[in-house]
N, C-alpha and C positions, 0 to 999 in steps of 0.2 A: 450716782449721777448727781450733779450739781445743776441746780436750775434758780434762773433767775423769779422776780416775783411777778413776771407774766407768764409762768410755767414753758419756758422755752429752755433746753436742754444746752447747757454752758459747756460743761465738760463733764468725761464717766471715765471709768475702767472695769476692765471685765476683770473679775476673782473669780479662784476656784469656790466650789459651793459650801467647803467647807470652813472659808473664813467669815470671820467676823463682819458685819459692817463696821463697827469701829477700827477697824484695823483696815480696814479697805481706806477707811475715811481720810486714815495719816497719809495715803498717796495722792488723794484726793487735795487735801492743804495744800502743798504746793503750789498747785495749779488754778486753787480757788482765788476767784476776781475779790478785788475789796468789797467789803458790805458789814452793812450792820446791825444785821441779823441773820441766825442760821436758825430755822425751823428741821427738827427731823424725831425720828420716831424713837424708843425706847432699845433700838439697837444701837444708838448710839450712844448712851448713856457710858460715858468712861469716865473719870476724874482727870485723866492725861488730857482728855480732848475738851473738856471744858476750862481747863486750864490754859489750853493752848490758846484756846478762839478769846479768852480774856484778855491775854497777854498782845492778843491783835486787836484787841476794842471792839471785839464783837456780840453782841447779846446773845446769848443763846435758850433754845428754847425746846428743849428735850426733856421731856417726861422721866423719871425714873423709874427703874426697874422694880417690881414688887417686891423684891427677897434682899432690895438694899437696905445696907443698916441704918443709916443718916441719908433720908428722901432729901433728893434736891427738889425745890419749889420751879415752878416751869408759869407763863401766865395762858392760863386755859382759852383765852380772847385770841392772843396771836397763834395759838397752836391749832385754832380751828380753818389756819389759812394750808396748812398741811396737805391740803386736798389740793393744791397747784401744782405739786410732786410728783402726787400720786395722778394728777391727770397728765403729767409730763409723762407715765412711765406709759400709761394707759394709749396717750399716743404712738407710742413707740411701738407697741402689740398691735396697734390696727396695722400695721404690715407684716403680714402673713409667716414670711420667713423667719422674724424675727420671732412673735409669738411661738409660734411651730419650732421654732430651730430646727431647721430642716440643715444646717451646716453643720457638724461634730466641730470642725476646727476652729478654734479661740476666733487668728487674722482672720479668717473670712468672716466670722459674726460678728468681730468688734467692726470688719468695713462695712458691714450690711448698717448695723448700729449707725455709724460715721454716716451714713448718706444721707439715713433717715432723719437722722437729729438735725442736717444741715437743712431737710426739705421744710422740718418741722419749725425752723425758728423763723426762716424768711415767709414761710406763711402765716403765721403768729404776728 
């Protein structure tokens, strides 16, 4: 999910569980609004993807993974806004269905997603 910096849900996609968030991230590019800065967490640490968001003039500010050979530097100040995300995501779970996935099928949870996300910005 992409969110802006008043934690309102921009645009997602649903992946199966056993891909990457980096790799989710590259469907996500596309569709990401301009900005200039991305805040995200140590799943997205990839060299492709920090490459890419430079080549769009975007700061980024992703932590590296412990077991990388050459640590990318990240600034610890902007990364502790982090939590606008994760209350983006937190919002999304106070509705039941969604928490619960009470739907097996992808369309139906990504429309459950889709309503939510629209109730959740115009009230933000």
């Amino acid at each position: 999910m992409v969110s802006d910096g008043k934690g309102r849900p921009l645009t997602f996609f649903l992946s199966p569980g056993q891909m990457s968030d980096a790799k989710g991230a590259l469907v996500l590019l596309a569709e990401m609004p301009r900005a200039k800065r991305l805040i995200g967490d140590k799943g997205y640490d990839a060299d492709w993807l920090r490459d890419e968001l430079k080549a769009r003039g975007v700061r980024v500010c992703i932590p590296a993974r412990s077991k990388r050979k050459r640590p990318a530097t990240h600034n610890r100040k902007l990364y502790k806004k982090r939590c606008r995300i994760e209350n983006a995501f937190a919002r999304l779970k106070d509705w039941r269905g969604i928490a619960m996935r009470y739907t097996r099928c992808g369309d139906l949870f990504l429309s459950a997603i889709a309503v939510a996300a629209t109730v959740i910005f115009w009230l933000r």
